[in-house]
Backbone as a ProteinNet text record, in pm:
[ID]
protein_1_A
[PRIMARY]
XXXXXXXXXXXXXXXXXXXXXXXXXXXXXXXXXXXXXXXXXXXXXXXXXXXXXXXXXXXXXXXXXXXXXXXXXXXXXXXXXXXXXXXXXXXXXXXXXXXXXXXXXXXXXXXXXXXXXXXXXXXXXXXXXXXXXXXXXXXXXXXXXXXXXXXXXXXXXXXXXXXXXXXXXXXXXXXXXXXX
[TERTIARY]
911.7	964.3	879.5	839.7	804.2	849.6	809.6	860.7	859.2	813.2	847	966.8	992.5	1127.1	1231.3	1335.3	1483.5	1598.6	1639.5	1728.7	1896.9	1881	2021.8	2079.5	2032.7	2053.1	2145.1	2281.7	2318.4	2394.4	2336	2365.3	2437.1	2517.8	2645.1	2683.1	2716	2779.4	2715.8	2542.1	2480.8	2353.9	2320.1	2235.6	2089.4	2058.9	1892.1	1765.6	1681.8	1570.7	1491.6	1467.9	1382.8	1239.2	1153.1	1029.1	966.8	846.7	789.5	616.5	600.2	477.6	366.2	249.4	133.8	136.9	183.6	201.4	317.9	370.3	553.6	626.5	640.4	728.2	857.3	946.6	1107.3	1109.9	1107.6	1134.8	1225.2	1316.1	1485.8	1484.4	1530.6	1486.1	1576	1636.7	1746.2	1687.9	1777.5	1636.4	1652.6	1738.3	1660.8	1608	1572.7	1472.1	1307.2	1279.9	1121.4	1029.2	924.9	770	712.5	684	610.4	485.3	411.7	293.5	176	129.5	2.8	-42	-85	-156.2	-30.9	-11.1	74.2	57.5	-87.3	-117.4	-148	-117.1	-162	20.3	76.2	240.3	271	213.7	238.8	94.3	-3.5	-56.2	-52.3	44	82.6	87.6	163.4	204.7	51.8	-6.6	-131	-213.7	-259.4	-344.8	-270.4	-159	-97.5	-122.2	-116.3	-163	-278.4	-385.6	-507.8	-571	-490.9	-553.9	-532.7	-441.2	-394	-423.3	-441.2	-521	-683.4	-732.5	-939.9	-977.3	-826.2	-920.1	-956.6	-938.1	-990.2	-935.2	-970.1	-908.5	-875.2	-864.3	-806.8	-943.8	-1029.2	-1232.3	-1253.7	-1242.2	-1330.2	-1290.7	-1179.4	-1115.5	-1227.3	-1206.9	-1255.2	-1456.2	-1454	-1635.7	-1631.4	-1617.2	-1554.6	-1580.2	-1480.9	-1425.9	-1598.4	-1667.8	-1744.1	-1840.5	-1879.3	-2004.6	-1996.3	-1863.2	-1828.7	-1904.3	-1924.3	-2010.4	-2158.2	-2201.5	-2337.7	-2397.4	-2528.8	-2572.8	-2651.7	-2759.7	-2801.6	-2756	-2809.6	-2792.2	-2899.6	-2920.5	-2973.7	-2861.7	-2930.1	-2811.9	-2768.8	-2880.1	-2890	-2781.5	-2754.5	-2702.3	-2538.3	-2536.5	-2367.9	-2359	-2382	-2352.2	-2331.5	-2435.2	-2389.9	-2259.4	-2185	-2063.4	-1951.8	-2018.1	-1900	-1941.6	-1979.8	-1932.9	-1827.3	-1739.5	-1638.4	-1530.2	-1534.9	-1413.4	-1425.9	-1338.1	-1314.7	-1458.5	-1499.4	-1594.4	-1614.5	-1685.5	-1699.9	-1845.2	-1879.6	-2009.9	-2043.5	-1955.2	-1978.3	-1952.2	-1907.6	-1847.3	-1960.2	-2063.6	-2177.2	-2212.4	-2197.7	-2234.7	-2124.7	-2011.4	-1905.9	-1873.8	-1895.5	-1905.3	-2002.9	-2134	-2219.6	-2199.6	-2086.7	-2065.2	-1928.2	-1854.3	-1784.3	-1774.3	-1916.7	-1934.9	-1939.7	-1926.5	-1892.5	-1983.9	-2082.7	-2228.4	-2306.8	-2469.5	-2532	-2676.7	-2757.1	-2937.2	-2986.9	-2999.3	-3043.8	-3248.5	-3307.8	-3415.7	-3511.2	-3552.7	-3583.2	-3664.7	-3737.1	-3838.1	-3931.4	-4020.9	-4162.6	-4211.6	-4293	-4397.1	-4255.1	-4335.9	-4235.6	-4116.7	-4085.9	-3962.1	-3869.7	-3742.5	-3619.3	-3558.5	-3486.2	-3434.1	-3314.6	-3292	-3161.3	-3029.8	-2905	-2813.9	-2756.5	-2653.9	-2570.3	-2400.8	-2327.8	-2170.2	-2177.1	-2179.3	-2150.2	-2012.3	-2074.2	-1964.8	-1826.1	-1844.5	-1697.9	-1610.2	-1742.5	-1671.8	-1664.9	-1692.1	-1688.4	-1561.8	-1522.2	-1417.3	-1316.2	-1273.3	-1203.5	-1152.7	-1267	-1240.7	-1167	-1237.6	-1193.2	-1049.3	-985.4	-834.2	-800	-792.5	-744.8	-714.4	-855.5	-801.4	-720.5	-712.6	-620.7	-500.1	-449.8	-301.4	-312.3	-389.4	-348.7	-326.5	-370.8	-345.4	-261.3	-156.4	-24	-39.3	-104.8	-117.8	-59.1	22.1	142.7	111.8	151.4	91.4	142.8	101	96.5	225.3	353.6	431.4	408.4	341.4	329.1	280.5	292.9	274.4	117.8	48.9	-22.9	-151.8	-81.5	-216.4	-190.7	-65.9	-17.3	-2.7	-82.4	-10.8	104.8	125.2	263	380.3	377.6	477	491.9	439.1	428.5	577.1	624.3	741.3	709.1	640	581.7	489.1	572.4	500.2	582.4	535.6	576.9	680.8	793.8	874.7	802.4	713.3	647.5	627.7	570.1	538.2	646.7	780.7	903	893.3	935.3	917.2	828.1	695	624.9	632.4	710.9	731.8	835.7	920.2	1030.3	991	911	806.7	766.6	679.7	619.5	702.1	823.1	886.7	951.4	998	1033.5	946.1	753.8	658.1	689.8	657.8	674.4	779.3	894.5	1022	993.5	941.8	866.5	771	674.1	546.8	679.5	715.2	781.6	892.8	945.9	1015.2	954.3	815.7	762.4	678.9	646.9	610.9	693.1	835.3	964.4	977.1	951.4	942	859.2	734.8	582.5	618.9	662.3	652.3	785	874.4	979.1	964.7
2739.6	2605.1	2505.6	2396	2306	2253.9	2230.6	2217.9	2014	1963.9	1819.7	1752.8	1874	1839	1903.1	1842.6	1875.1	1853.3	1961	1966.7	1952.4	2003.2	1948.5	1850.6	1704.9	1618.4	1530.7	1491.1	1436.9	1303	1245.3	1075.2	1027.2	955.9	925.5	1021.1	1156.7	1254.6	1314.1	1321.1	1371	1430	1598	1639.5	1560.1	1490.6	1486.8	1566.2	1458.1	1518.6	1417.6	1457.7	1350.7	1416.5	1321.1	1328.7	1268.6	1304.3	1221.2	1223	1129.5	1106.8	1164.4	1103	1156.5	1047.5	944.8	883.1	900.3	974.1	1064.3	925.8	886.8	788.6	833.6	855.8	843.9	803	899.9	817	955.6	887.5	990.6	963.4	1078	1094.6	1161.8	1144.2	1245	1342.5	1443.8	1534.2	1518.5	1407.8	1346.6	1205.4	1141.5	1040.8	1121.9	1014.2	1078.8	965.7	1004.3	915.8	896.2	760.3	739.9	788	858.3	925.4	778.3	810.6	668.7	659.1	778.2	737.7	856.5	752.3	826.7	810.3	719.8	727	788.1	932.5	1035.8	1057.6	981.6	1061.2	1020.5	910.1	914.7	954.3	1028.2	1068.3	1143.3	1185.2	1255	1189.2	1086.3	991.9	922	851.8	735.7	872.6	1000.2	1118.3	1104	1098.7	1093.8	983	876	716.9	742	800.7	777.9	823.8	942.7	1100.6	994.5	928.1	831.7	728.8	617.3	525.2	522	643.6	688.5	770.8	882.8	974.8	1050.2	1110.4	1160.5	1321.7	1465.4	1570.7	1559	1628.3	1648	1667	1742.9	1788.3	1672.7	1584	1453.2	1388.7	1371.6	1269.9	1301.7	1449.5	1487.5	1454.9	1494.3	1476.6	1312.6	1238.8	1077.9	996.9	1092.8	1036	1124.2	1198.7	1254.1	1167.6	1125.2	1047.4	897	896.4	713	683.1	719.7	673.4	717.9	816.4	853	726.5	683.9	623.4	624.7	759.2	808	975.3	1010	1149.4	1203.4	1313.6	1399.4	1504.1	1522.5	1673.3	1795	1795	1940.7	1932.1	1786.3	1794.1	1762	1710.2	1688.6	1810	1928.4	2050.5	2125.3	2097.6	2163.3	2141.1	1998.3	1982.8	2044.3	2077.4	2069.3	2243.6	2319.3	2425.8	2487.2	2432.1	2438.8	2392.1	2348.7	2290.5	2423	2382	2465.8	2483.6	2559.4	2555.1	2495.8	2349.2	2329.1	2209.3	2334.1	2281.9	2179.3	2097.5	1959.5	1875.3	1867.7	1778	1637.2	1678.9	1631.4	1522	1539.8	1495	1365.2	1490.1	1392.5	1219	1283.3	1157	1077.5	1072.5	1002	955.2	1002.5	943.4	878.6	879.5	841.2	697.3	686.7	535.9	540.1	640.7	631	724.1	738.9	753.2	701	690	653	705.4	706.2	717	615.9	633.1	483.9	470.5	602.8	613.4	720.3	735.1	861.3	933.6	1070.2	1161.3	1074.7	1107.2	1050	1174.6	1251.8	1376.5	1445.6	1479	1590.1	1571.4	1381.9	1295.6	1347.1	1398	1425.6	1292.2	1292.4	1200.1	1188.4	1014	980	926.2	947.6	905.7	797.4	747.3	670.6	636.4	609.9	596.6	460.4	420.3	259.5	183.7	73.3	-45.1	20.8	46.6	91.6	214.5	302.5	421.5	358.1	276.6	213.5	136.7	44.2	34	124	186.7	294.8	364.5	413.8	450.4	351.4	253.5	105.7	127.5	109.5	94.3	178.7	308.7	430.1	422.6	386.4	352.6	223.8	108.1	34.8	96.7	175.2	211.1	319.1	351.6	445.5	364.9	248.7	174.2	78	73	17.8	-102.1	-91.5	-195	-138.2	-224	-162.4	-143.7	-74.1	-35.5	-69.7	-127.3	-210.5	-178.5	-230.5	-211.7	-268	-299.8	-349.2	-260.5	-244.6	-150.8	-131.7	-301.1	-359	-302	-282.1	-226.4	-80.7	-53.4	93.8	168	300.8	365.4	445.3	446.9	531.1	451.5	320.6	240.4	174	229.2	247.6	312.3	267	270.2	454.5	485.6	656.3	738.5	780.8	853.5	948.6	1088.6	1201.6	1191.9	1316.4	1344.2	1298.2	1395.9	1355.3	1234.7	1164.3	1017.8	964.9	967.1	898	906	1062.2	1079.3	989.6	1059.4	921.7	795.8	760.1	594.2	563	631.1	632.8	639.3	735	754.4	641.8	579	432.9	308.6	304.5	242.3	219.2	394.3	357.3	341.5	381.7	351	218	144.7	-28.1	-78	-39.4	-39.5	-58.5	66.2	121.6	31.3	-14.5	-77.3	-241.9	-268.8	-441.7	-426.6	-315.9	-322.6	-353	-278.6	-233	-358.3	-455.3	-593.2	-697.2	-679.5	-752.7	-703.2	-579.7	-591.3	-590.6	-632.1	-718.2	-826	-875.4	-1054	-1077	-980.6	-1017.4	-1010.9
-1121.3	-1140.7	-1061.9	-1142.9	-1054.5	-969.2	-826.8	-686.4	-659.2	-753.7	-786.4	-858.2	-935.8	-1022.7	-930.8	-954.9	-881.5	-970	-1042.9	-1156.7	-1113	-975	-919.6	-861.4	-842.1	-855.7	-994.1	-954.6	-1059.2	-1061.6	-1151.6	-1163.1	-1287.1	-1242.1	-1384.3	-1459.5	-1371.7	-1410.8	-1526.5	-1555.3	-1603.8	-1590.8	-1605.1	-1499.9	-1545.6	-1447.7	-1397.6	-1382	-1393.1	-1308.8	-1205.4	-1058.7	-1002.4	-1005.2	-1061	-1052.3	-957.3	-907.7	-774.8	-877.2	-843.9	-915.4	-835.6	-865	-752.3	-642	-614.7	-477.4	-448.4	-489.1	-410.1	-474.4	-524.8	-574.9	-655.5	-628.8	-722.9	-848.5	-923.9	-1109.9	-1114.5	-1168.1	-1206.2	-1360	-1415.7	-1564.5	-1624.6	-1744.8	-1780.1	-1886.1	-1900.7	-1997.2	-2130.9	-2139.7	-2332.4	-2323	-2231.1	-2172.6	-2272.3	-2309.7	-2392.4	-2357.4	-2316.2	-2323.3	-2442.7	-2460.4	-2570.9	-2578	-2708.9	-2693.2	-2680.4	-2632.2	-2660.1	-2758	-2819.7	-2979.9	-3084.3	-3179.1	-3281.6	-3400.5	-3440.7	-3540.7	-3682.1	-3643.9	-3758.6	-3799.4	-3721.6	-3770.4	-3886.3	-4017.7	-4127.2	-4233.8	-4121.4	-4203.7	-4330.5	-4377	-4503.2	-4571.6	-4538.2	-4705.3	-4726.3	-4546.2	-4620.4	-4727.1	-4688.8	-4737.3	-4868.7	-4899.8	-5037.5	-5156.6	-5040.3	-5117.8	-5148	-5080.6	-5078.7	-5167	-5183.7	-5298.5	-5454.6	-5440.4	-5565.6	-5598.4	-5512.2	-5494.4	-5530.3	-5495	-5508.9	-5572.1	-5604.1	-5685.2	-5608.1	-5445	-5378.2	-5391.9	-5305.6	-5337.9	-5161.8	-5124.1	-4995.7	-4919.7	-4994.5	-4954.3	-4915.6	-5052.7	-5073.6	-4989.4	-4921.9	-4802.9	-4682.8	-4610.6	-4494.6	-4541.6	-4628.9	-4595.3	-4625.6	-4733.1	-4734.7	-4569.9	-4478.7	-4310.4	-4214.6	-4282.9	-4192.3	-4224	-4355.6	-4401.1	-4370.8	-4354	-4341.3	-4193.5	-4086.6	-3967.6	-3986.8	-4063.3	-4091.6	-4182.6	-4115.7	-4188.6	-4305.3	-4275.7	-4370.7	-4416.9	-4475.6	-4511.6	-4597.6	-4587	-4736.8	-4763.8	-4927.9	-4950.7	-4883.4	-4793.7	-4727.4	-4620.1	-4547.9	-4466.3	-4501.4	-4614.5	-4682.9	-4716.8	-4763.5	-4777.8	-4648.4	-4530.2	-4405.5	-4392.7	-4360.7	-4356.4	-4434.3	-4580.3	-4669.6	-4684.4	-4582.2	-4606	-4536	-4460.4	-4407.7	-4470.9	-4615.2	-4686.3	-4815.6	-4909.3	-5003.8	-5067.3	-5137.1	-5232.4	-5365.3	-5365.9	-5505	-5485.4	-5613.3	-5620	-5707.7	-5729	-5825.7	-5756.1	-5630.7	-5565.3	-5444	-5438.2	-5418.2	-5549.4	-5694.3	-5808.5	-5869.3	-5782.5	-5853.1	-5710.1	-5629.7	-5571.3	-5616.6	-5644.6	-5669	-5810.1	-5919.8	-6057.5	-6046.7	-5917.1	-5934.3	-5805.6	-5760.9	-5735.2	-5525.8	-5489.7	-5330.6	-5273.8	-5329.3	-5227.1	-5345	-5318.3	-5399	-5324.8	-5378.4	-5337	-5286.2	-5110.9	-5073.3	-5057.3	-5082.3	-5095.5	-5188.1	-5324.2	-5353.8	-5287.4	-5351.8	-5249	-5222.1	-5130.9	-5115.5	-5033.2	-5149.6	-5084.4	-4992.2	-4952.8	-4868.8	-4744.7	-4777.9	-4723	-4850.2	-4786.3	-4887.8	-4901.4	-5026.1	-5075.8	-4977.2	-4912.9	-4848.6	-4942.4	-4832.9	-4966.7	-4856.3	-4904.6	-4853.9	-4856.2	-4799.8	-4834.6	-4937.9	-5049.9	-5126.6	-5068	-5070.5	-5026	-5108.4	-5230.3	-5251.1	-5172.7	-5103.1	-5057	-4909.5	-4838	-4693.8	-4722.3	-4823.9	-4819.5	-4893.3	-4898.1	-4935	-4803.9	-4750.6	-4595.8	-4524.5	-4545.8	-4396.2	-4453	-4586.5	-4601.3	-4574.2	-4569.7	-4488.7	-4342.7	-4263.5	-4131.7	-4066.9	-4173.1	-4187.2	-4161.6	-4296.3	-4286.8	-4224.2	-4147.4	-4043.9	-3933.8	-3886.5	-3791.4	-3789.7	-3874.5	-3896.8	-3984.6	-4130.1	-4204.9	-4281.9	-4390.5	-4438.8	-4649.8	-4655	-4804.1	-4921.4	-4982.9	-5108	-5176.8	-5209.4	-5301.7	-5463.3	-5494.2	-5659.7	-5712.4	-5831.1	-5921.9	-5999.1	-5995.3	-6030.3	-5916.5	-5774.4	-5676	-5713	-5685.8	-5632.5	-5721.6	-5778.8	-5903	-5836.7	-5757.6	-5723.5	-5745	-5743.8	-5811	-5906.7	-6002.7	-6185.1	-6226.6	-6344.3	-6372.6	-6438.5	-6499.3	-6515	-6461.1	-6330.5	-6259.5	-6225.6	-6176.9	-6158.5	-6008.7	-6029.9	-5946.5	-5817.5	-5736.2	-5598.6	-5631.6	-5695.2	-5598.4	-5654	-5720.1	-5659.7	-5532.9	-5467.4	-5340.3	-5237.6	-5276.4	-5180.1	-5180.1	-5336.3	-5296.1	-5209.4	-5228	-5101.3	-4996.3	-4961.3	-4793.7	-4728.9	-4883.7	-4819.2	-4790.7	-4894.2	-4849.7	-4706.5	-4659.8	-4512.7	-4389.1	-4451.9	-4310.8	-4334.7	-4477.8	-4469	-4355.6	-4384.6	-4314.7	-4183	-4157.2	-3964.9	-3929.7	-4017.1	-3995.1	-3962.7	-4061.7	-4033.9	-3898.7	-3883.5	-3747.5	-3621.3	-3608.2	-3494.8	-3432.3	-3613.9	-3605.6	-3503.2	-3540.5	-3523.7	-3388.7	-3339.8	-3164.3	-3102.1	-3133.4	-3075.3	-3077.8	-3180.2	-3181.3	-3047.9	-3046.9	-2898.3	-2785.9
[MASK]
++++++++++++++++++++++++++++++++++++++++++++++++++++++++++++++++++++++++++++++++++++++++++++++++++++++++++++++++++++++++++++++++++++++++++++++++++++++++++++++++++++++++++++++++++++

């Protein structure tokens, strides 16, 4: 047992704990008292990964190499395959990004210089809105942005529209106790 905590101490007739910090200081704590984590940003990561897969067209692959290439400035093929051999196997997936608009060829060969690629403004923003709503920007309810809120869409994204509805919810609360 830790020799800082003291579980027998009891205050308003409910058991405690006194903590002494690292300058011996007194903080009394009850044991459903919780610390806020500092970073909690990935806690709706499911739903934004859900929006996102729907929103771009992305697979779950295409997200993670998408987030590895988005700070690389350049690349060749050799080295987007290093990465992407740690994801599922598919070998169109190099091709299909580049036909589907979010990398592109930012230099061809020259002699025995390999051809560089690049992330396209459409795939930089694609990313940037991802880390948006991962950083508490709140996600599109119209139907007109959002295909998940299309009047024919499948069982799950009812579900996830419900999801988003309550980060929206979370996101406008958390607003409402900053601005206090």
């Amino acid at each position: 047992m830790n020799p800082n905590i003291n579980p027998n101490n009891n205050i308003n007739n409910t058991r405690s704990f006194i903590i002494f910090s690292k300058d011996m200081k007194k903080i009394v704590r009850k044991p459903h008292d919780r610390i806020q984590p500092s970073h909690d940003y990935l806690k709706y990561w499911r739903i934004i990964r859900y929006w996102a897969k729907k929103q771009y067209g992305f697979t779950v692959a295409d997200l993670d190499i998408m987030f590895f290439l988005y700070s690389e400035r350049l690349f060749t093929k050799t080295h987007f395959h290093k990465y992407g051999n740690i994801m599922s196997w598919d070998p169109t997936r190099f091709k299909s990004l580049i036909e589907r608009g979010y990398i592109h060829i930012w230099r061809e060969k020259q002699g025995k210089e390999a051809r560089l690629y690049e992330v396209t403004f459409k795939g930089k923003r694609a990313i940037n809105n991802i880390y948006k709503k991962l950083n508490g920007e709140e996600i599109a309810e119209s139907a007109e942005i959002n295909p998940i809120f299309k009047d024919d869409v499948r069982y799950m994204d009812k579900v996830y529209r419900n999801a988003i509805l309550e980060l929206n919810k979370s996101i406008k609360q958390q607003q409402r106790h900053a601005l206090e």
